[in-house]
DRENNULO-985455 format. One record per residue (C-alpha): residue number from 0; x, y, z. Coordinates in pm, 1 decimal. Example, Ala and Ser with C-alpha at 12.3 -4.5 7.8 and 13.67 -1.06 7.14 Angstrom:
2
(site 0 (1230.0 -450.0 780.0));
(site 1 (1367.0 -106.0 714.0));
//
This chain:
430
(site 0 (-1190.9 1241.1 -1585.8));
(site 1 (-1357.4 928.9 -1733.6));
(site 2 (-1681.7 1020.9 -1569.2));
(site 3 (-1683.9 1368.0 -1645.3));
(site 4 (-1720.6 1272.2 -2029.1));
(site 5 (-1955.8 1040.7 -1961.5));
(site 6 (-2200.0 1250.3 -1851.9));
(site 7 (-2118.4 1529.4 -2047.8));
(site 8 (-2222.2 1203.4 -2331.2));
(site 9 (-2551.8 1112.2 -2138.7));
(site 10 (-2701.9 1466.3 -2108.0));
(site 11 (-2559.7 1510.1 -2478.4));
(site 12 (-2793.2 1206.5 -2544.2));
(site 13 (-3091.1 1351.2 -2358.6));
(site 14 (-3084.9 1674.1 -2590.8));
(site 15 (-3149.3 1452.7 -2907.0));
(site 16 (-3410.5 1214.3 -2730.8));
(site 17 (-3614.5 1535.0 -2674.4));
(site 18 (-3509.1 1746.4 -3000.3));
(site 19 (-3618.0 1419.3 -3192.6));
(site 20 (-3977.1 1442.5 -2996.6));
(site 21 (-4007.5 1746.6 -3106.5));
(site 22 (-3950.1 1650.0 -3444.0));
(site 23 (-4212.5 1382.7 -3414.8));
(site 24 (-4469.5 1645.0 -3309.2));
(site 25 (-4393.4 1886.4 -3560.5));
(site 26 (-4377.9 1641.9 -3840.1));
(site 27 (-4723.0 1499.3 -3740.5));
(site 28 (-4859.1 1871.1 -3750.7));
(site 29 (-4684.3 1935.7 -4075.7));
(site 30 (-4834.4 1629.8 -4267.4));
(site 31 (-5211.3 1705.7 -4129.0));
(site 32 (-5187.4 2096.3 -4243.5));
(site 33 (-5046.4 1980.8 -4562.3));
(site 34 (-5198.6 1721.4 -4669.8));
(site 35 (-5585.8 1861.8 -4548.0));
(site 36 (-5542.6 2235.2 -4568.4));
(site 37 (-5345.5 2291.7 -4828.0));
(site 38 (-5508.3 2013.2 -5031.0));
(site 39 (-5196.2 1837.1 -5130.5));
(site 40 (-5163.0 1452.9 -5147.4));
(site 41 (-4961.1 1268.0 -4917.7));
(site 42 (-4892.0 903.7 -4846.5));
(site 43 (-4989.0 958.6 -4533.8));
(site 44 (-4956.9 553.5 -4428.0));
(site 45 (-4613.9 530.5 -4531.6));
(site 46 (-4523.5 847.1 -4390.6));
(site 47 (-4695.8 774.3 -4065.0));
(site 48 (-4520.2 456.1 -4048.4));
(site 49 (-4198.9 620.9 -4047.3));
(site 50 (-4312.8 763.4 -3785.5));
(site 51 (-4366.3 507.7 -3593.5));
(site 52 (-4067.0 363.3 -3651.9));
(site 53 (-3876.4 731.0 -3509.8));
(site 54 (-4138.6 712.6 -3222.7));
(site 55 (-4027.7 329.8 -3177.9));
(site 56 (-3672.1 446.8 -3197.5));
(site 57 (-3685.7 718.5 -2930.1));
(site 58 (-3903.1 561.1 -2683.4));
(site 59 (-3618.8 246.8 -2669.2));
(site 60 (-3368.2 472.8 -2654.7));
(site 61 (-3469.8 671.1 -2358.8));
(site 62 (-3573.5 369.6 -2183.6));
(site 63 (-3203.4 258.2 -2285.0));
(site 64 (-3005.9 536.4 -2104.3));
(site 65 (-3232.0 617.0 -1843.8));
(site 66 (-3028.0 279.9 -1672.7));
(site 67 (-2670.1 394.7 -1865.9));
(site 68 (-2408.2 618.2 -1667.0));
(site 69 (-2172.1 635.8 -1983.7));
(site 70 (-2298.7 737.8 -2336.0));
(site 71 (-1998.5 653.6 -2658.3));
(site 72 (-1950.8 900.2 -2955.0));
(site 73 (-2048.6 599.2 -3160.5));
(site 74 (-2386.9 578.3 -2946.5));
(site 75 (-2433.4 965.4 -3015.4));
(site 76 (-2338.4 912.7 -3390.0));
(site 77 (-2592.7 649.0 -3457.9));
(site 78 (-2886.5 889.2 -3347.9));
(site 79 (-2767.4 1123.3 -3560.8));
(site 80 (-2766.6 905.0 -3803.1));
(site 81 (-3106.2 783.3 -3729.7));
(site 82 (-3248.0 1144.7 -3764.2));
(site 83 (-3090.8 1204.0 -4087.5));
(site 84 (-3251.3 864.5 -4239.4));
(site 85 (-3592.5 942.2 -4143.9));
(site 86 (-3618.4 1241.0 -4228.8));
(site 87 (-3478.8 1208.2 -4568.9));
(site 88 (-3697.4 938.7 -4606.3));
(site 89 (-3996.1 1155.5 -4511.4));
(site 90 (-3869.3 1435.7 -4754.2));
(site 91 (-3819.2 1136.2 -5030.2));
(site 92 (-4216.8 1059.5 -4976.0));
(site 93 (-4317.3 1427.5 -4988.9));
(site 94 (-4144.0 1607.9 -5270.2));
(site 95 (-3802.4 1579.0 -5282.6));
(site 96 (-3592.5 1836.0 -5311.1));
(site 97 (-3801.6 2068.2 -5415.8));
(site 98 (-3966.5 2039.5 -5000.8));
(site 99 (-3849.7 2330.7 -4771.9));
(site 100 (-3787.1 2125.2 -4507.8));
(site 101 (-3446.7 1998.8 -4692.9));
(site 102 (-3257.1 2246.2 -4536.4));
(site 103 (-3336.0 2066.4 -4155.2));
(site 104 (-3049.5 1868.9 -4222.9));
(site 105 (-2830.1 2188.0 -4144.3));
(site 106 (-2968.7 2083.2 -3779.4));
(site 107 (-2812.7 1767.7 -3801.3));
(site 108 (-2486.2 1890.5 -3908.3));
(site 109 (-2491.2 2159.4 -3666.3));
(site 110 (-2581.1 1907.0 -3396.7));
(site 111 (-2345.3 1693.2 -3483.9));
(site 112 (-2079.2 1973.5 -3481.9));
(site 113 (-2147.8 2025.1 -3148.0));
(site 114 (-2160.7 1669.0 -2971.5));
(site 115 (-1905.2 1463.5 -3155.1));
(site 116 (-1563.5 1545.1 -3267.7));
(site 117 (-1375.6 1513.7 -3590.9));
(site 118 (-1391.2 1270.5 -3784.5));
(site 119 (-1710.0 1191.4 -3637.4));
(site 120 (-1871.3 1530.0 -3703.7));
(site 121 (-1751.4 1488.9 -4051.5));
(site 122 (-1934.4 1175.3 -4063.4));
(site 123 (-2326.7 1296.6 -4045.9));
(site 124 (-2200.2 1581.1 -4281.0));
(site 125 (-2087.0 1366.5 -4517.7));
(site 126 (-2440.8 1189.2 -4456.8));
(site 127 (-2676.5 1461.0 -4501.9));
(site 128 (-2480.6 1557.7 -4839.3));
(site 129 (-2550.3 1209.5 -5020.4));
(site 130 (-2882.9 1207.9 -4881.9));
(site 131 (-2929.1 1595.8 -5002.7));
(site 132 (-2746.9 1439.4 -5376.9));
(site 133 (-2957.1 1126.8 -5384.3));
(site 134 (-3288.6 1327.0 -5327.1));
(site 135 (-3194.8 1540.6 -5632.0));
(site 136 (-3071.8 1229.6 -5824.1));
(site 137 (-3391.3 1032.8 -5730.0));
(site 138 (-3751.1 1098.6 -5858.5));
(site 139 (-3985.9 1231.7 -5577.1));
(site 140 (-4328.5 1020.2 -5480.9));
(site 141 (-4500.9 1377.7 -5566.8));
(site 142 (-4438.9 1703.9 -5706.3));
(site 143 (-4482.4 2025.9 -5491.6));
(site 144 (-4597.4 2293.7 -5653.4));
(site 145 (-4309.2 2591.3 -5684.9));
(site 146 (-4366.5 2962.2 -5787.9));
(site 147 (-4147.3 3146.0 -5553.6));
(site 148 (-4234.5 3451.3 -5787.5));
(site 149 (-4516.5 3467.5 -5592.9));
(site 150 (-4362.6 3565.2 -5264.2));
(site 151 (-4533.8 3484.7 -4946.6));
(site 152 (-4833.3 3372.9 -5151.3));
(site 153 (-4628.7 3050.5 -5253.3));
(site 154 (-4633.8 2715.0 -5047.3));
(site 155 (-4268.6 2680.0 -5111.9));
(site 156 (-4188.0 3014.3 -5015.8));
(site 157 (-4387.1 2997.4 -4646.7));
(site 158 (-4187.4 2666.1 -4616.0));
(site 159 (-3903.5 2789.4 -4607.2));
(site 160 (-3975.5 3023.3 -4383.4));
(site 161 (-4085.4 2805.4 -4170.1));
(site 162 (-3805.9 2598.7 -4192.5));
(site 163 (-3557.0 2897.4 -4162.3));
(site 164 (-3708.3 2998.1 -3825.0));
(site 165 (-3714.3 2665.8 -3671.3));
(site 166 (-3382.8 2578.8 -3753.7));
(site 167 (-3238.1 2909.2 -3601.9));
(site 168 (-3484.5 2838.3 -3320.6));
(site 169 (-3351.7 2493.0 -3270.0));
(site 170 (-2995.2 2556.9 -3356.3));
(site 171 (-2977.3 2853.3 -3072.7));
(site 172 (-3177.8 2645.2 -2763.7));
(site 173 (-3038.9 2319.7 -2838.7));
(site 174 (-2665.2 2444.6 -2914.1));
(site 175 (-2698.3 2669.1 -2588.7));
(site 176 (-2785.1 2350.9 -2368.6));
(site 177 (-2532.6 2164.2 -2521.4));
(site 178 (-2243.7 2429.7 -2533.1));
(site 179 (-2342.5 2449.2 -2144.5));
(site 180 (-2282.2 2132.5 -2095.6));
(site 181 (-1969.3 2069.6 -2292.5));
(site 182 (-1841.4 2387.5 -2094.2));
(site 183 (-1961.5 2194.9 -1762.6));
(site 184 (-1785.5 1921.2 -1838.9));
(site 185 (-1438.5 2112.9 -1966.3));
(site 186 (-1446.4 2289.5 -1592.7));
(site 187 (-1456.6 1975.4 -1417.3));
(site 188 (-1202.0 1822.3 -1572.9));
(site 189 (-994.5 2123.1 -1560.1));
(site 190 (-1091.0 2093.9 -1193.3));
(site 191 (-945.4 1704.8 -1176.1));
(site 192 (-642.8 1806.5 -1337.5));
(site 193 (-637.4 2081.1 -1093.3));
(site 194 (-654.2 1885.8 -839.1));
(site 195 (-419.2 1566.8 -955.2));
(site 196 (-139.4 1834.0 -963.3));
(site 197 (-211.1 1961.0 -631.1));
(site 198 (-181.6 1586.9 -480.2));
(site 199 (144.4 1520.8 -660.9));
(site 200 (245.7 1816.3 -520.9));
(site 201 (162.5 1700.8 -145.9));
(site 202 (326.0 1346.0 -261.0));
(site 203 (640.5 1561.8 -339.1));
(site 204 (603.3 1738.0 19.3));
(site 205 (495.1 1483.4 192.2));
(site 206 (844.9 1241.2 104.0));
(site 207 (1018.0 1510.7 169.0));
(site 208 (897.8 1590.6 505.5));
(site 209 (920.9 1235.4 587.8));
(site 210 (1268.2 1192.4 490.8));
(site 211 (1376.2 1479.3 723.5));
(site 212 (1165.6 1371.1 1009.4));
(site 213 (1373.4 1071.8 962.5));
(site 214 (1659.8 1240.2 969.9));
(site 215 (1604.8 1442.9 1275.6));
(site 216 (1560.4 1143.6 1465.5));
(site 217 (1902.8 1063.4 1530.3));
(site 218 (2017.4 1377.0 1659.9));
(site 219 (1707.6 1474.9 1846.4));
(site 220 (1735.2 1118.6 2058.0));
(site 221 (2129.8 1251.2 2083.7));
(site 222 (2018.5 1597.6 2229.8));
(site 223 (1758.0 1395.1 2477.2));
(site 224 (1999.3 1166.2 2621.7));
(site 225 (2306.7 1474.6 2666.6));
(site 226 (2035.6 1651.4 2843.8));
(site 227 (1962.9 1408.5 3084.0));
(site 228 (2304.9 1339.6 3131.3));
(site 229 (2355.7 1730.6 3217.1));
(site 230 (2032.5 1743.3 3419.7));
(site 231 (2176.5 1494.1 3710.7));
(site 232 (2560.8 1708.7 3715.8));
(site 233 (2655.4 1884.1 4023.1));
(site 234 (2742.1 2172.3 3859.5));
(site 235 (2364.2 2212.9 3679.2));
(site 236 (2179.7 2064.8 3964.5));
(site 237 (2289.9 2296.3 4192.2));
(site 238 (2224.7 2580.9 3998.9));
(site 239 (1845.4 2666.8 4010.4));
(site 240 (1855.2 2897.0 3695.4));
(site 241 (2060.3 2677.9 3475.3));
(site 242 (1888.9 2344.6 3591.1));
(site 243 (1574.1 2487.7 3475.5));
(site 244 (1679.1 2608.7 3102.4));
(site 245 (1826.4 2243.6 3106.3));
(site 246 (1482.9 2105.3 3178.3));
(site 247 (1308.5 2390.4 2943.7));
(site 248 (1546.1 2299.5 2677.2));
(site 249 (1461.8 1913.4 2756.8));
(site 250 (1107.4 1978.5 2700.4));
(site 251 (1143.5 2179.2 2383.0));
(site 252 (1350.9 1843.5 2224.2));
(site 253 (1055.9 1641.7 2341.4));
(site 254 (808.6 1862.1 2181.9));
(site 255 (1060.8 1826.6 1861.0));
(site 256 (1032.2 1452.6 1907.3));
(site 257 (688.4 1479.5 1877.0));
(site 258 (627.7 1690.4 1594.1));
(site 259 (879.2 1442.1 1406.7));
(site 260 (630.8 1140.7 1537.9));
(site 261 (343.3 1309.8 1401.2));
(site 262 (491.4 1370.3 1041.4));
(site 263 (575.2 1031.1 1029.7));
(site 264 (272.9 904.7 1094.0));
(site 265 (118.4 1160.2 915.5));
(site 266 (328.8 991.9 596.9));
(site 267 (231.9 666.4 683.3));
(site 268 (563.8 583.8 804.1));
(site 269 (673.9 354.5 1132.0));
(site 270 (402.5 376.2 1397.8));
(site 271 (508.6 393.5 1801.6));
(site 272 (142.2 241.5 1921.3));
(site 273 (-166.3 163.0 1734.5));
(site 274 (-419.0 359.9 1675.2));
(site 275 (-590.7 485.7 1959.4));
(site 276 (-967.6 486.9 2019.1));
(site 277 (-1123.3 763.8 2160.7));
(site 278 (-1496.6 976.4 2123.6));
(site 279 (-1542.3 1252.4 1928.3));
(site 280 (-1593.7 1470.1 2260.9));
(site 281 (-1257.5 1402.8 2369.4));
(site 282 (-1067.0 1439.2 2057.4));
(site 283 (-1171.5 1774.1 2030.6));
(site 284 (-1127.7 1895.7 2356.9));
(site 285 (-785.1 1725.9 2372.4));
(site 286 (-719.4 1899.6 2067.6));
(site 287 (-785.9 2262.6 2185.5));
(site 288 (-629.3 2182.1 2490.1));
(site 289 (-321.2 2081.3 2334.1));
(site 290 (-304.4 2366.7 2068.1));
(site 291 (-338.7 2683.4 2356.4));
(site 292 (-112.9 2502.0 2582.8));
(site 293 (141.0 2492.0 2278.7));
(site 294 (77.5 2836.8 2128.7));
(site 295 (-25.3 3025.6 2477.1));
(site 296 (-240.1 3294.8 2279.2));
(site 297 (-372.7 3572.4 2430.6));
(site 298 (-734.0 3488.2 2424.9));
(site 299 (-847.6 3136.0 2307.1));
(site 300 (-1226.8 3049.9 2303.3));
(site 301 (-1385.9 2687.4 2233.8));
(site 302 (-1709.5 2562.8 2235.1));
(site 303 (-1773.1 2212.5 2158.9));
(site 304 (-2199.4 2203.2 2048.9));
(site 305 (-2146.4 1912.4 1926.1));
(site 306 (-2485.5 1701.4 2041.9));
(site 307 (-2345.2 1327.2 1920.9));
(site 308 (-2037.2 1198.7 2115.0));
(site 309 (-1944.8 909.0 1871.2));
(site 310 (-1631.7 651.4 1913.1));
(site 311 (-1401.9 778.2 1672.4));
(site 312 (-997.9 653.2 1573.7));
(site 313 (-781.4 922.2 1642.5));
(site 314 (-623.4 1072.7 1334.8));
(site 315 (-337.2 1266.1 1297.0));
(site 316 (-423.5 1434.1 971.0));
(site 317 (-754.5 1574.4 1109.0));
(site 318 (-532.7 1727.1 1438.5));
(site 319 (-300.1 1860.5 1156.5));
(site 320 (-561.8 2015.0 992.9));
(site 321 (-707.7 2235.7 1229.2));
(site 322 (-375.6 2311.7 1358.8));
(site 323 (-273.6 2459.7 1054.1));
(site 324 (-571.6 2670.6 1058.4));
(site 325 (-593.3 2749.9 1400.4));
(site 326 (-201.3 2898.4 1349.0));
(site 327 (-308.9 3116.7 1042.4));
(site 328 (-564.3 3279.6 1242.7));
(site 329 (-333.1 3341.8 1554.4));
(site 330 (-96.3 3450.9 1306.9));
(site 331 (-346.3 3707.5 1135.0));
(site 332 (-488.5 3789.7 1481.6));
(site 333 (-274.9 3775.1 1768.8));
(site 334 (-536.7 3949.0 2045.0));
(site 335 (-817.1 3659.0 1974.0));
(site 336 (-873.7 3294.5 1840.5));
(site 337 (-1190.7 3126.8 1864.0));
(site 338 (-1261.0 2736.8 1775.7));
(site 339 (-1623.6 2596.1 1755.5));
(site 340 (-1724.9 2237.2 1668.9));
(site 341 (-2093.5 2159.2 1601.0));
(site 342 (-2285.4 1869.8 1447.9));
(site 343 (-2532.3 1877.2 1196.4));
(site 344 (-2694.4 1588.8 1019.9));
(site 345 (-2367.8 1357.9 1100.3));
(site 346 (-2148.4 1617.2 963.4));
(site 347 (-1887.9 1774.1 1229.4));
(site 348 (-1868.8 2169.7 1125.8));
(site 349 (-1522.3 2328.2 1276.9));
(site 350 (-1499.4 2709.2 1284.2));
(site 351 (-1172.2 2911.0 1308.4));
(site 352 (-1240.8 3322.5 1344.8));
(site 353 (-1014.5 3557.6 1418.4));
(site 354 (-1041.9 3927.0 1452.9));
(site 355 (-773.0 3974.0 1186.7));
(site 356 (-761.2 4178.4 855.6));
(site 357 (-939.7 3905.4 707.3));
(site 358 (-860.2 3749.9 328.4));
(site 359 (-787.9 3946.3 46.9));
(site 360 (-990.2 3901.7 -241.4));
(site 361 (-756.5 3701.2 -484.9));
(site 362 (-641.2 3455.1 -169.6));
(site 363 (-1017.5 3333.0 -151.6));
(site 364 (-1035.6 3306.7 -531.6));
(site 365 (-758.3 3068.9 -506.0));
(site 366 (-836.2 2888.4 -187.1));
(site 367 (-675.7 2575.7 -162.2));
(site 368 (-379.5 2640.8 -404.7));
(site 369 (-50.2 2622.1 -308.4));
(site 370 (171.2 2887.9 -211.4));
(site 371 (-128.2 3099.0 -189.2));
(site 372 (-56.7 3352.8 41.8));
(site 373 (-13.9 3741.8 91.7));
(site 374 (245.3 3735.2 363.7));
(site 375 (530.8 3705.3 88.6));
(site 376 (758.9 3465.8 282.7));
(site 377 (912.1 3201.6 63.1));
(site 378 (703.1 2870.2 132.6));
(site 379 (423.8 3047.8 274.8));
(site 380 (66.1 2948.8 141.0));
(site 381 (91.5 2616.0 235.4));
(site 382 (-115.5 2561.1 567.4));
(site 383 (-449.5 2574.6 391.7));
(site 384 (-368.1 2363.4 83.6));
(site 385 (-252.1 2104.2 319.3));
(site 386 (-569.9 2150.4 550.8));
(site 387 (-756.4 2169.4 239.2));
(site 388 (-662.2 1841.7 73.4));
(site 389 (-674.2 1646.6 448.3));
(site 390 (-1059.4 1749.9 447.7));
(site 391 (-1117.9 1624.9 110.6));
(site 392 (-915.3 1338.3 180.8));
(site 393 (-1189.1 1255.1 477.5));
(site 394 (-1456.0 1326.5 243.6));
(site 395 (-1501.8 1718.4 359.3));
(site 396 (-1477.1 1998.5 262.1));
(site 397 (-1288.1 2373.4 349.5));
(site 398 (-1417.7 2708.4 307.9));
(site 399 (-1327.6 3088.0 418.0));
(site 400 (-1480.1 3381.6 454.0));
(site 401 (-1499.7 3682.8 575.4));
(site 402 (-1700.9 3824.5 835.3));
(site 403 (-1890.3 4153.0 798.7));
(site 404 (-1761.8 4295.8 1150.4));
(site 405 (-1409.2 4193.0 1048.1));
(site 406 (-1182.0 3899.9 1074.0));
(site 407 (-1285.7 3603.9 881.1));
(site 408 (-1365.6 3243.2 925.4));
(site 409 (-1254.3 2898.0 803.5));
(site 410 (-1496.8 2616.0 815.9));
(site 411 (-1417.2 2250.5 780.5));
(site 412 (-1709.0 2032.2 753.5));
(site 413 (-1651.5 1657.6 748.9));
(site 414 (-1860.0 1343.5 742.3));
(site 415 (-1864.8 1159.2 1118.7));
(site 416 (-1857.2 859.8 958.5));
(site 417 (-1511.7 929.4 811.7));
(site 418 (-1341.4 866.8 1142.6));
(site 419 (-1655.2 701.3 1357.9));
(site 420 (-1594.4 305.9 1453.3));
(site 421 (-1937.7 108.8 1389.5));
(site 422 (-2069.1 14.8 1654.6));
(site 423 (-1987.5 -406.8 1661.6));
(site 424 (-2380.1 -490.2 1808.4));
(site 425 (-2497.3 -308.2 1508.3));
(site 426 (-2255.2 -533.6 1306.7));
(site 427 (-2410.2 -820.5 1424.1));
(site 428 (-2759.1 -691.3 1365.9));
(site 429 (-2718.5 -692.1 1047.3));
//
């Protein structure tokens, strides 16, 4: 969340680094027009030299933060600060109060509104009212003439129209940006908070699936070795029908066995082997082999495009994942399932369609929440928030849609690397 602020800070920091360039150029324009069109005498090397000094200023401090990541309210406080001395110095050197340009401090108030909270906002107010009191307290270098009788024939008058139009100006494109970015920043950390619940939430899930896997050990092994027993009795061995549900019923606990294995390690619990090493080819295929011999659907098609056949570590969360998919759309489409794996750029694209109903409207607004589902069966909603946060936990991503000729399709796109081993001569290379 850290990071999200700090940027927020640094483009913050940008906007006044080019606002105060602005106010360089316009002051430099300002001083020539007044000082040899409208005949009135400035001290133009002192006010040049403040300048200078802003100029100085703005060119170290872009140089500064163009190597920064993170930008401080106190960093953002002393440019505003910055901008209010000069320019009240410039306004002490050219009239006084009684220059239209007094009311540009409202910019730096506004600004300062906008970037930095209280009591830091209240700061640079409190600044730009003593300087606004001190320049009305303090004799001016030179008087300006003022007859606002005279309408828009009086210097003071155009002045302050001026002024009134490039505040507004100012205020309106330089708020926008910043508003933009302050809502930028607001959405992604409403999207980390988002997010932090949904992992404590899988924590939650994830002990609890653990401790019942553990639990079902025990009477699963039970159930294996009473079926063996019962497999070698006369009585069941010489019965054809019977000694076949025995050894259907045997494989069922050994499929149970297995799903228990795989939450386990899954969890991160006891391992039975070591991770096994195997190519990316084979993992896949395995894997769709494995999921139609387990669901038996009525029409399963794969294609495996995928033109790199890496060494990858097997990994039991990635299976998982597209499992979980691969059931929604057999649920949603019974008839047809297809499952396509590509590579692109060292990114491995899986596709799920289906020839289903496809998602409603609000379940894709919400994709990746839990619970998220339209079938209205308590605990539902949960395969794609786990499949979800397994991709981003490899560094991918997961997306649905769906398709114009009906069904839909998920996509899980994930980094190669992620589960690739380096190759050990490259190691060495190196």
């Amino acid at each position: 969340m850290n990071g999200s602020r700090d940027s927020a800070g640094l483009r913050n920091m940008q906007q006044l680094i080019q606002l105060r360039w602005i106010a360089v150029i316009g002051q430099v324009a300002t001083i020539l027009l007044v000082h040899y069109l409208l005949d009135i005498a400035l001290p133009m090397a002192r006010m040049f030299t403040v300048l200078a000094a802003l100029v100085a200023f703005n060119l170290v401090s872009q140089l500064w933060w163009r190597r920064r990541e993170q930008v401080s309210s106190g960093a953002l406080l002393v440019s505003l600060l910055v901008d209010v001395a000069s320019l009240t110095i410039q306004l002490y050197l050219a009239g006084g109060i009684t220059n239209p340009f007094v009311f540009l401090y409202l910019l730096q108030v506004g600004l300062g509104t906008v970037v930095l909270r209280s009591p830091l906002s209240w700061v640079i107010a409190a600044a730009a009212a003593l300087c606004v009191t001190g320049l009305t307290l303090v004799h001016a270098q030179i008087a300006l003439p003022v007859e606002p009788e005279r309408g828009l024939a009086d210097y003071y008058v155009q002045g302050l129209l001026i002024c009134f139009l490039l505040v507004t100006t100012l205020l309106v494109v330089f708020q926008t940006r910043i508003a933009r970015i302050l809502r930028e920043r607001d959405a992604r950390l409403a999207e980390l908070r988002q997010r932090a619940v949904e992992e404590e939430h899988i924590v939650r899930m994830g002990l609890l699936a653990s401790g019942a896997a553990h639990e079902l050990g025990t009477p699963l092994s039970t159930l294996s070795v009473i079926l063996g027993d019962w497999q070698h009795l006369p009585t069941i061995a010489s019965d054809g029908e019977l000694h076949n549900d025995v050894l259907e019923m045997q494989a069922q606990v050994a499929r149970c066995k297995s799903i228990v294995t795989n939450i386990l390690l899954a969890a991160g619990g006891p391992r039975a082997e070591e991770p096994t090493q195997t190519t990316l080819h084979a993992m896949l295929d395995e894997l769709a082999e494995e999921w139609r011999d387990s669901r038996n659907p009525t029409a399963f098609r794969y294609n495996n495009r995928c033109s790199v056949d890496p060494l990858i570590v097997s990994d039991a969360g990635l299976r998982q994942m597209v499992f979980n998919v691969l059931d929604n759309a057999l649920e949603a489409s019974p008839a047809w399932v297809a499952l396509d794996a590509d590579c692109d750029d060292d990114v491995l694209v899986i596709s799920v369609t289906d020839h289903g109903a496809g998602f409603a409207q609000d379940i894709l607004r919400r994709l990746g929440t839990p619970y998220n589902t339209s079938k209205g069966r308590p605990g539902g909603g949960l395969g794609l928030f786990l499949s979800l946060n397994v991709a981003r936990t490899l560094g991918g991503s997961l997306t649905a849609k769906n398709r114009p000729q009906g069904g839909a399709v998920v996509t899980m796109t994930l980094p190669i690397a992620s589960i690739a081993i380096e190759d050990e001569d490259d190691d060495r290379e190196e």
